[in-house]
Every structure is written in structure tokens, then in C-alpha cells.
C-alpha positions in Angstrom: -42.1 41.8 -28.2 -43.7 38.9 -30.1 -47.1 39.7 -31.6 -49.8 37.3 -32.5 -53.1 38.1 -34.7 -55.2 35.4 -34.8 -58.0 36.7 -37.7 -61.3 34.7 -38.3 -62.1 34.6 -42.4 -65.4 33.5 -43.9 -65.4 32.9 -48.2 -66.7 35.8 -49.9 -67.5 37.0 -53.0 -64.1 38.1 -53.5 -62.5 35.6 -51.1 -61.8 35.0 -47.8 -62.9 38.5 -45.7 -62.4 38.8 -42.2 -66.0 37.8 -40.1 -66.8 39.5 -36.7 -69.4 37.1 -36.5 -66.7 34.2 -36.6 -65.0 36.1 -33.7 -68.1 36.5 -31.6 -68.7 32.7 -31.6 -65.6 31.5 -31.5 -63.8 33.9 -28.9 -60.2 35.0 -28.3 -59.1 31.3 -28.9 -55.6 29.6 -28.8 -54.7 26.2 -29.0 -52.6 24.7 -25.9 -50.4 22.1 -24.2 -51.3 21.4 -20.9 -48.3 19.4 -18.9 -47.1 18.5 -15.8 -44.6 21.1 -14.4 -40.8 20.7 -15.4 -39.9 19.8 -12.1 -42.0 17.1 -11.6 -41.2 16.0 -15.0 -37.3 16.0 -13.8 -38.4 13.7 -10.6 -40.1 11.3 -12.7 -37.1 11.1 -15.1 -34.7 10.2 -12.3 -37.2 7.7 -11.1 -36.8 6.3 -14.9 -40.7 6.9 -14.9 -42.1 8.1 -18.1 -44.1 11.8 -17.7 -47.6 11.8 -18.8 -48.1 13.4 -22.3 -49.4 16.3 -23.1 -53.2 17.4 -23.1 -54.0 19.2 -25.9 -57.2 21.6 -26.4 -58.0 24.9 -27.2 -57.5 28.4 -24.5 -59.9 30.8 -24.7 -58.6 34.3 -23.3 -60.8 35.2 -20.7 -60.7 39.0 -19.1 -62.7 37.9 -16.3 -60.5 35.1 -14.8 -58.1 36.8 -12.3 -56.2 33.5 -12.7 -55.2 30.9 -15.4 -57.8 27.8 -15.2 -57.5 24.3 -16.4 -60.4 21.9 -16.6 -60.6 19.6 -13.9 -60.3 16.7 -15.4 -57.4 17.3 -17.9 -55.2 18.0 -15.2 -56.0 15.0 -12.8 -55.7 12.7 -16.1 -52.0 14.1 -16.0 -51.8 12.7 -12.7 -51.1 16.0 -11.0 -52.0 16.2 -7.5 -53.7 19.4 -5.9 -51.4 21.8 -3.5 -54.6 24.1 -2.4 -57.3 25.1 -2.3 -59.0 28.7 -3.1 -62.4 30.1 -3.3 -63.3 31.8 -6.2 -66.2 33.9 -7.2 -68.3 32.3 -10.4 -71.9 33.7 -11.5 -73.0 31.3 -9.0 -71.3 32.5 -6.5 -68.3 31.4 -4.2 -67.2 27.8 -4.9 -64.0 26.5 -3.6 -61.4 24.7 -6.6 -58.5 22.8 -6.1 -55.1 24.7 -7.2 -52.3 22.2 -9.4 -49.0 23.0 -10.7 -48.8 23.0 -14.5 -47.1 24.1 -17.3 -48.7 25.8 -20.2 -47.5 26.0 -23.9 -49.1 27.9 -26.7 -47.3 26.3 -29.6 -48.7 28.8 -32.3 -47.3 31.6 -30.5 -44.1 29.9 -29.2 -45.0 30.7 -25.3 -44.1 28.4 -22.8 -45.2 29.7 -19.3 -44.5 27.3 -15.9 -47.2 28.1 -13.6 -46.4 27.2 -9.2 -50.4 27.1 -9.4 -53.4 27.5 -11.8 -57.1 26.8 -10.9 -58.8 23.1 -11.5 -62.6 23.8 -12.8 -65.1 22.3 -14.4 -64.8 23.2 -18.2 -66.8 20.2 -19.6 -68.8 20.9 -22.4 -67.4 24.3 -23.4 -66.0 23.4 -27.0 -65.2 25.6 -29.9 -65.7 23.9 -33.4 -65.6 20.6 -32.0 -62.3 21.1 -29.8 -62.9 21.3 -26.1 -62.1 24.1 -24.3 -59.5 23.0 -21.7 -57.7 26.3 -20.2 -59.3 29.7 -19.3 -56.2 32.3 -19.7 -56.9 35.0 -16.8 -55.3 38.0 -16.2 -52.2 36.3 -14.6 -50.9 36.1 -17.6 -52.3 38.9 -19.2 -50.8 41.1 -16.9 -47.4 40.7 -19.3 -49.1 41.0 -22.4 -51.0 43.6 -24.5 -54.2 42.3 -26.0 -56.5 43.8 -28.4 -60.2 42.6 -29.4 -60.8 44.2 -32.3 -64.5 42.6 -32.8 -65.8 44.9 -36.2 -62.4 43.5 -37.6 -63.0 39.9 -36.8 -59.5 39.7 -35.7 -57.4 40.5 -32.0 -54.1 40.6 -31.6 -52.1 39.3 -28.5 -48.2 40.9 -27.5 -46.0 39.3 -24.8 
């Protein structure tokens, strides 16, 4: 089972020392690929068409999302159309999202995961450090892995 430990260090007397502050701000983050799905990548390839590139952004692990998100807009500038639509349940209540096919890779961790459908929303303006936030990992995917927040450490730990 591959394990990841992503740890957040701030200088210190003594050097770098692992910052639960750092953690809080920043999140459970990992940087991502967002790309059309394989199949449609293999249709546009026989139709000597040239696939989209990738969108590139930071995921930020989120507990509460029953399922994997990508921002709106990232996936409709891949040229993906929707294949459904599902209502969700947000702090502000029901709102109804498009679904999309995509394909996520985490290329820090070596993960590759081909999804039939993820959930289009509106993540403009979330950023971390400057880099936008563009995918919400629910618990889809965290279903397969282990995760630990480990928030007096300043570090968590993510096994798939």
C-alpha cells in the first residue's frame, strides 16, 4: 500500500519544524491533473483530433464531499460535456450540479483514478498560496484509502 505524508515546515530556530498552523490554513492539499477521460481521449485520437491538455491545480481532501468535485469551469475548458445531473446538499442547501466524466491524477503520489462521473461546482476563488483550488476529493475515493490528519503534528498522511 503506497503511503504519502505531506508535512507543512515553518524556519525555526533550529530549522525547519513542522507548523500545525501551516496545516490549518493550508488543508489536506494535493496538487492534481484534471483530464478528459481515457476513452474520450482514444475517440479523439482516431478522429486525429488532438485531446485538450491537462488542467493543473491543487485537491484539497475534503471529508464532507460524498463525491469527488471539480470546479466548473476547469472541466468545461476541457471541453467535456455533462452526462447528469444530481442534487447535492451545500450549507446553502440543495442545489442541483452537473455530473462530467474525468480523469484524475495526483502526480506526487503516483495515482491515476478514471472517474464514469464527478461533480461540476463552483470552486472559484478557493486558492491555497496562490494556486487555485480546482478538485474537492470526497469520500469516493477515500473509501480505498486510509487518511490521517494529524493537526498538533502539522503533517497527515494519506494510504491507497
Amino acid at each position: 500500500m503506497p503511503v504519502f505524508n505531506r508535512f507543512f515546515p515553518q524556519p525555526g530556530p533550529q530549522g525547519p519544524q513542522l507548523s500545525p498552523t501551516l496545516l490549518l490554513h493550508a488543508g489536506p492539499i494535493l496538487a492534481v491533473e484534471v483530464s478528459i477521460p481515457t476513452a474520450l481521449a482514444q475517440i479523439l485520437a482516431s478522429q486525429n483530433q488532438v485531446a485538450p491538455p491537462p488542467a493543473t491545480g491543487i485537491a484539497l481532501i475534503d471529508t464532507g464531499a460524498t463525491r469527488s468535485c471539480v470546479d466548473s469551469k476547469v472541466i468545461s475548458q476541457l471541453g467535456v460535456n455533462p452526462i447528469g445531473v444530481i442534487t447535492t446538499g451545500t450549507a446553502g442547501g440543495p442545489v442541483q450540479q452537473s455530473l462530467f466524466p474525468a480523469r484524475f491524477r495526483f502526480p506526487g503520489e503516483g495515482l491515476d483514478i478514471e472517474f464514469s462521473s464527478v461533480v461540476g461546482v463552483d470552486l472559484a476563488g478557493q486558492n491555497v498560496a496562490g494556486r487555485n483550488i480546482i478538485v474537492l476529493v470526497g469520500r469516493d475515493v477515500l473509501s480505498h484509502c486510509q487518511l490521517i490528519y494529524n493537526g498538533p503534528g502539522g503533517f497527515f498522511t494519506l494510504a491507497y
